[in-house]
C-alpha positions in Angstrom: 0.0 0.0 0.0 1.3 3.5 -1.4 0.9 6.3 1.1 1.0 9.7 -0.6 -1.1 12.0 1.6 -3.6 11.6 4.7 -6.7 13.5 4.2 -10.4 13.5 5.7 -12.3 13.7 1.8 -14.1 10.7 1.3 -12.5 8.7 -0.8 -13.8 7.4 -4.3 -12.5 4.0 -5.7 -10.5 4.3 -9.3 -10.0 0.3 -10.4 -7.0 0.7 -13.1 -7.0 -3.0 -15.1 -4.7 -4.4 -18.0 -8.2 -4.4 -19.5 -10.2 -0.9 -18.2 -11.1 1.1 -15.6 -13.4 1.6 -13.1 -15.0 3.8 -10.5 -16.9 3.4 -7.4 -18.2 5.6 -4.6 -19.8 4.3 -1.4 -21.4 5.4 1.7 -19.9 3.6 3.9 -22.0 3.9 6.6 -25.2 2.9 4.9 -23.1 0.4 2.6 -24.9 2.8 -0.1 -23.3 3.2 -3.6 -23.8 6.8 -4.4 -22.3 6.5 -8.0 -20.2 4.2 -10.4 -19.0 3.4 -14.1 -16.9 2.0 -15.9 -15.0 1.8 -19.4 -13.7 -1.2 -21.5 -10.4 0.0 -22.6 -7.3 -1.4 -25.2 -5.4 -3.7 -23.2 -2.4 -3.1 -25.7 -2.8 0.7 -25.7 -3.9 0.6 -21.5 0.1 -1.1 -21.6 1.7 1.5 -23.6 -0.1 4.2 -21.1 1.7 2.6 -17.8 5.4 2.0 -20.1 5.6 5.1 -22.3 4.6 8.6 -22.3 0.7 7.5 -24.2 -2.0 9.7 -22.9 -4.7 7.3 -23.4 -4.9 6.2 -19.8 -6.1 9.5 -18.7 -7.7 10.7 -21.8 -10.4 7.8 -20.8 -10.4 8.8 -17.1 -11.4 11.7 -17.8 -13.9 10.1 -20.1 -14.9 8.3 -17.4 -15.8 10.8 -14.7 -16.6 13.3 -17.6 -19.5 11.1 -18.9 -20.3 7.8 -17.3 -20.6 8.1 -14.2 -24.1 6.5 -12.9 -24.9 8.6 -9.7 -22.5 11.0 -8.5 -19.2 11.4 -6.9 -18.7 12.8 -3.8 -15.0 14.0 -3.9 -12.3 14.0 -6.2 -9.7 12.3 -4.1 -9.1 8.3 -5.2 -7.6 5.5 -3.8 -5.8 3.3 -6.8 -5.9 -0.1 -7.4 -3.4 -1.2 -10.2 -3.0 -4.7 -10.9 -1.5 -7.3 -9.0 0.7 -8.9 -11.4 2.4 -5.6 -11.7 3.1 -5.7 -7.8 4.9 -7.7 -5.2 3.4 -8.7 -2.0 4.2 -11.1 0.8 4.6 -12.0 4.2 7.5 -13.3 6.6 8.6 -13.5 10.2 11.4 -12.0 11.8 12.6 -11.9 15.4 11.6 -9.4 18.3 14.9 -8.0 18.5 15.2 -7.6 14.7 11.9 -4.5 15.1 14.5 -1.7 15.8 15.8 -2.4 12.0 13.0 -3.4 10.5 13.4 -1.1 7.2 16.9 -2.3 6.8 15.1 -6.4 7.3 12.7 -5.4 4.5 14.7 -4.5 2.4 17.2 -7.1 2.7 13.5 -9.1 1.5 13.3 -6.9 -1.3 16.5 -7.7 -2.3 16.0 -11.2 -2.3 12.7 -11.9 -3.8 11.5 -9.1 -5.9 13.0 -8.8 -9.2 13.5 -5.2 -9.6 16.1 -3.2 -7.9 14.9 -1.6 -4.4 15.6 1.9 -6.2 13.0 1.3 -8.8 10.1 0.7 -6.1 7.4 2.6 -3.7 7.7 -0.2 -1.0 5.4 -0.2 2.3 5.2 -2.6 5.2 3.1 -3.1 8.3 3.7 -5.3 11.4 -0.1 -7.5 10.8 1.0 -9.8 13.7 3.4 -10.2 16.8 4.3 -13.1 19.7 6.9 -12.7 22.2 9.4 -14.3 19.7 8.4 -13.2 16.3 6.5 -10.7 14.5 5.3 -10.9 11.2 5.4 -8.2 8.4 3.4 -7.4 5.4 5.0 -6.0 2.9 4.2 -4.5 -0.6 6.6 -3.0 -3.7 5.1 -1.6 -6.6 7.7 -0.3 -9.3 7.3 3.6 -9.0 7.4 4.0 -12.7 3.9 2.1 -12.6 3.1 4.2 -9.7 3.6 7.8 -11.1 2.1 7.0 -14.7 -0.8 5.8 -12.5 -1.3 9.0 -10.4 -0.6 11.5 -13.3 -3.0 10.0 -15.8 -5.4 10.8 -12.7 -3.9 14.2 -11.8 -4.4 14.8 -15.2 -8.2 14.4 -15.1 -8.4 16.7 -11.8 -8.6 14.1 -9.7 -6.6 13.9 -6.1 -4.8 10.4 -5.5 -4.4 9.9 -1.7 -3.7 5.8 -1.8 -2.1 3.5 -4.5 -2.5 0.1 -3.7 -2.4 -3.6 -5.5 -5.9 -4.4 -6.7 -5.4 -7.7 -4.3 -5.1 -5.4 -1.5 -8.7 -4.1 -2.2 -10.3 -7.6 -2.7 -9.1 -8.6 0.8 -10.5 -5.5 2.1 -13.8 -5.9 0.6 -14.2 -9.6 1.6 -12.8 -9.1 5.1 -16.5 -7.2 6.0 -18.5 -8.7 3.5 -17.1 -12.8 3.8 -15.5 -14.9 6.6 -12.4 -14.1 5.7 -10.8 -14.5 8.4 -10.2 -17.6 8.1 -7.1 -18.7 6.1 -8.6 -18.2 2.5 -7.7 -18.3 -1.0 -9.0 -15.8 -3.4 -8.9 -17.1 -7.1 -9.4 -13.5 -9.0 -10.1 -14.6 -12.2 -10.3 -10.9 -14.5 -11.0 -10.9 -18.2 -7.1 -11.1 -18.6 -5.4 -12.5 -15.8 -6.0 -14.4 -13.1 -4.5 -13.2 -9.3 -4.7 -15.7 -6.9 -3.6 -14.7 -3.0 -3.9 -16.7 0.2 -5.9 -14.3 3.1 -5.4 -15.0 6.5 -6.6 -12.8 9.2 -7.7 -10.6 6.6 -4.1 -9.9 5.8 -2.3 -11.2 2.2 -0.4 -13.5 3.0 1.8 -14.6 -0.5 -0.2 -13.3 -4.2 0.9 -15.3 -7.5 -1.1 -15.3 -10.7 -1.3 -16.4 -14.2 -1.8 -14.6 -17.7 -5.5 -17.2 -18.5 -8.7 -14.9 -17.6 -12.4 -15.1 -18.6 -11.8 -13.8 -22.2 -9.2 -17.1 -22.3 -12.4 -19.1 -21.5 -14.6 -17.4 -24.2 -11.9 -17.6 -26.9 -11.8 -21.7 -25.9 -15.7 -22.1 -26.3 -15.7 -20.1 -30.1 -12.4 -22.0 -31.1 -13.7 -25.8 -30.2 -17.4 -25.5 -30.5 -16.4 -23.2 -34.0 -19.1 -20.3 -32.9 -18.7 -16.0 -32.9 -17.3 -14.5 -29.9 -20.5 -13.5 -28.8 -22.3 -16.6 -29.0 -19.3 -18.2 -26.9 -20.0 -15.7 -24.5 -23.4 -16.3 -23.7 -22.8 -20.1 -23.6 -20.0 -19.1 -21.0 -22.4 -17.3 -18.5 -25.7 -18.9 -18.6 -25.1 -22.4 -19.4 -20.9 -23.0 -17.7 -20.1 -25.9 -15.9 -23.7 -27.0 -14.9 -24.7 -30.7 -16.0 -25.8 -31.2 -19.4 -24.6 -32.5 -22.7 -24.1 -29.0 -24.2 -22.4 -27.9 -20.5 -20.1 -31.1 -21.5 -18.7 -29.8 -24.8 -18.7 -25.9 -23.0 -16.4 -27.8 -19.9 -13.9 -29.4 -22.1 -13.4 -26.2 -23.9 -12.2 -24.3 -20.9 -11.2 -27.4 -18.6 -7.6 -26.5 -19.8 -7.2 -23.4 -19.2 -9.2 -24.0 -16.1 -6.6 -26.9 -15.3 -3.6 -24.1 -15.2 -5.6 -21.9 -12.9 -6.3 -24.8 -10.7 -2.2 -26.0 -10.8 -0.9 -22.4 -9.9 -3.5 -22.4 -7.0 -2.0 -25.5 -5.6 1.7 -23.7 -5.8 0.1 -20.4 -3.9 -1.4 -22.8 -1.6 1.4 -24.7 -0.9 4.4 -22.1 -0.2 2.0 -20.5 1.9 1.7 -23.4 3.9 5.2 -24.8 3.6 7.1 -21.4 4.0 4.4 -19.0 6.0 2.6 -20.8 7.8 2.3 -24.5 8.5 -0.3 -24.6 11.6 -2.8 -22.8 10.0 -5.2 -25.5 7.6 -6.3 -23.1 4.6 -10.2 -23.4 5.1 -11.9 -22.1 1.8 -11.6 -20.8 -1.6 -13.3 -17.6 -2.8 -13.9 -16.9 -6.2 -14.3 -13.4 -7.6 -13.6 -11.2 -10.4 -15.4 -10.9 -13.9 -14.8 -14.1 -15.0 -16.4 -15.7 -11.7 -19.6 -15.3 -13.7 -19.5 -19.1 -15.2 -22.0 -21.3 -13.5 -20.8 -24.2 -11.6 -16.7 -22.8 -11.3 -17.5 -23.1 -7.4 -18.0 -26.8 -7.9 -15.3 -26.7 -9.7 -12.5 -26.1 -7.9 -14.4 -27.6 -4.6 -14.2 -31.1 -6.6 -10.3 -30.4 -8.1 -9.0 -29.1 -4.7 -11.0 -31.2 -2.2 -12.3 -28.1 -0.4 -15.0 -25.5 0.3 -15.1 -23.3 -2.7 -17.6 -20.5 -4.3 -18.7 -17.4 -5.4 -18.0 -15.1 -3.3 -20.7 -12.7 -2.9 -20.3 -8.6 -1.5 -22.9 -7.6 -3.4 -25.3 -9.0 -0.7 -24.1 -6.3 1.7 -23.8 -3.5 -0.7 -27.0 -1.8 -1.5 -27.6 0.5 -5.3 -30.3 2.3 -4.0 -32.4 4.3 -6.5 -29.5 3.7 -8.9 -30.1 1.0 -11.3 -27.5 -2.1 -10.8 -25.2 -3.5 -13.3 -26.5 -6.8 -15.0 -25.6 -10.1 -12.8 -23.0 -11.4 -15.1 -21.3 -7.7 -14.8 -21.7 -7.5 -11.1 -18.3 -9.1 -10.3 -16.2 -6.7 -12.4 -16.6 -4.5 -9.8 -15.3 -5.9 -6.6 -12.2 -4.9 -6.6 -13.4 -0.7 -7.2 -15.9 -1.2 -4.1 -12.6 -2.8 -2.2 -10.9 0.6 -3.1 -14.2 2.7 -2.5 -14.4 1.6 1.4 -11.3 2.6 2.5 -11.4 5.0 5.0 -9.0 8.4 5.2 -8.2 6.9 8.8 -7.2 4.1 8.0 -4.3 5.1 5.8 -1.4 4.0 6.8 0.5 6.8 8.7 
């Protein structure tokens, strides 16, 4: 988690995705959204915006807030989410004594499992636990050049940043008061693109790894075997999925592969975190969210594949629309990771 400035403007959610963008406001005290929107954006050109000197990023945020925006806004200062794959978070244990240094113990961390030098990132840490022997620190690096592309494209559209923050980060939030979360989870966030995949415990990240296979994979898999239009691959995606059926047959071995290589790079999440974070702690369930959460059946799933408790998760039961009208089911999910961002409270930045 970035910390630029501490402020007391409520704070609006801006969801920045290898795919689009996003933006949520929310009473938090009546769990009301008070306005929202969203844009489907180049992935390709979205790229360019965060590596080179494009202006497309916040030509469409301003877009955005200029013309979309269902409801209304209540402030101009945002809390970031960029994606996860473009950050590095994690978890470890250190000794008492080893508290007084702790920036010089994180970076030493840095050093050793982040590819990029320590120079080239914003990093943050927090101490999320402590015994009389060890304490354990959360820390997060995002490369700063990520970082200041991010918050200029949204200077650049009038708009205040206050937080930056993995899009992981948000999830967890938004799960720890709407799920049990708790409890040692995993979070499978399957986006049109890309797939993050964390292990939660104590509402914390613990250890985030991913994999470039996202709904769209699962759409392009059902048009290229059952020889159909994009479209029509679609629609067999979200209303017929992985339930029984001869047709759901032919739609579940056109994804089951790409499925299969969401299912093996959960296993590896699951098992560092319990082999090098924590080995007492029994992972208890799998949460699914994100866009591509929106195939029937993907619960079952991954219950039957990983021999555990696995769905949907579900925020949306908490959050209420109001007199605004809702997005569609099937485009409910895309914004979980906005709301995450929209619920963060000026006080509880990190000082």
């Amino acid at each position: 988690m970035i910390k630029l400035f501490h402020t007391d403007k409520q704070l609006v959610g801006l969801d920045i995705s290898s795919t689009g963008i996003k933006i949520m406001a929310i009473d938090t005290k009546k769990w009301l959204v008070v306005g929202y929107g969203s844009l489907d954006l180049d992935p390709n050109k979205i790229k360019e915006s965060l590596e080179g000197n494009s202006q497309y990023l916040a030509d469409n945020i301003k877009l955005l807030i200029g013309e979309k925006i269902i409801g209304n806004l209540p402030s101009n200062h945002v809390a970031i989410g960029i994606p996860t794959t473009r950050s590095f978070s994690r978890t470890f244990n250190l000794p008492v004594k080893v508290e007084k240094k702790l920036n010089d113990a994180v970076n030493l961390e840095v050093d050793q499992y982040v590819p990029l030098p320590a120079a080239a990132l914003n990093i943050d840490y927090e101490v999320i636990e402590r015994s009389k022997k060890e304490i354990t620190v959360l820390m997060s690096a995002i490369a700063k050049n990520v970082v200041d592309k991010c918050v200029v494209a949204a200077e650049k559209s009038g708009l205040i940043v206050d937080l930056v923050e993995p899009s992981m980060s948000a999830v967890a939030r938004l799960l720890a008061k709407t799920e049990e979360a708790d409890l040692p989870t995993v979070v499978v966030d399957i986006g049109p693109a890309n797939t993050d995949i964390a292990v939660l415990d104590n509402n914390a990240v613990r250890i985030t790894g991913g994999i470039p296979i996202g709904g769209n994979t699962f759409t392009l898999d059902i048009a290229k075997k059952l020889d159909i239009p994009l479209e029509n691959a679609h629609q067999l995606k979200v209303l017929n999925g992985l339930n029984a059926g001869p047709r759901q047959q032919k739609i579940k071995d056109s994804i089951e592969p790409s499925l299969r290589q969401i299912v093996t790079e959960t296993r590896k999440v699951m098992r560092y975190y319990t082999e090098r974070i924590n080995d007492d702690r029994k992972i208890e369930q799998l949460l699914i969210v994100g866009s591509g959460s929106n195939v029937p059946g993907i619960g079952e799933y991954f219950t039957n594949e990983l021999i555990m408790a696995a769905r949907v998760a579900s925020p949306w039961q908490k959050l209420d629309f109001g007199k605004l009208p809702e997005p569609v089911r099937q485009l409910r999910a895309r914004y979980t990771t906005v709301a995450g961002l929209a619920i963060v409270k000026p006080e509880d930045i990190w000082k």
